[in-house]
N, C-alpha and C positions, 0 to 999 in steps of 0.2 A: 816647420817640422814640429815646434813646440807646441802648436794649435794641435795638429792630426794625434801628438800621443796624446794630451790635455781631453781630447772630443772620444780618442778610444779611451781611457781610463773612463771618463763618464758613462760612455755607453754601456760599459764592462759591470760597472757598480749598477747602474739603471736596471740591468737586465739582469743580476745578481740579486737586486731588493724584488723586483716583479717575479722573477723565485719562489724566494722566498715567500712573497705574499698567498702567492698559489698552495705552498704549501702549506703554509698556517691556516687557511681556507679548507684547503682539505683535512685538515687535522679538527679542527671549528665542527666540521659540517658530522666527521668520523663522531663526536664526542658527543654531538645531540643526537643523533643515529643511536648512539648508546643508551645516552639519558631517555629518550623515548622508551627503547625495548626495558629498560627496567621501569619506567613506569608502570609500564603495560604489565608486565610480571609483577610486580606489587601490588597495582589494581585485581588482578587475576586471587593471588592470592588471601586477598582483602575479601572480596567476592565469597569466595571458597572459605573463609572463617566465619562471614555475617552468613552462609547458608548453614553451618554446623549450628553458631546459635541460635540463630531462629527454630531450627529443628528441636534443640533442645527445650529453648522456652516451651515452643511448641506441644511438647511432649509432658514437661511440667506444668503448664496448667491444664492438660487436657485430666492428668491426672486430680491435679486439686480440684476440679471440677465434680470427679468421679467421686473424691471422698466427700464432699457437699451434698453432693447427689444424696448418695449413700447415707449419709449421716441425716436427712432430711425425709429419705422417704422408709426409711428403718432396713436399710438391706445391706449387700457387703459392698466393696469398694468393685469388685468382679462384675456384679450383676449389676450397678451404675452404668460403669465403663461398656457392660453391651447394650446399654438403652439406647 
């Protein structure tokens, strides 16, 4: 009799940790499921700030280009910029 309770107590805890284990696995797997989509949103947003500065740079030297222009071939920064 002492065997059968001894063999269900074990079985009982066995399949109480194998539970558990499932759900720290699912909990595991919920929380990089996570950390990806904020990746992915950070990247996104990263993306979306390097295309703001580029435009900016962009925009900034197109202009000091205009004033060089300008200043070199004796006209305004306007009529550079539509050359």
């Amino acid at each position: 009799m002492r065997k059968i309770a001894l063999f269900a107590a074990a079985s009982a805890a066995a399949l109480t940790l194998a539970a558990c284990s499932e759900a720290t696995e699912d909990l595991a797997e919920a929380t990089a499921d996570e950390a990806v989509a904020d990746a992915e949103t950070n990247m996104e947003a990263i993306e979306a700030e390097t295309d703001e500065a580029i435009a900016d740079v962009t925009a900034e030297a197109d202009e000091a280009a205009a004033e060089v222009e300008a200043a070199a071939e004796n006209e305004t920064t306007a009529e550079a910029a539509a050359d």
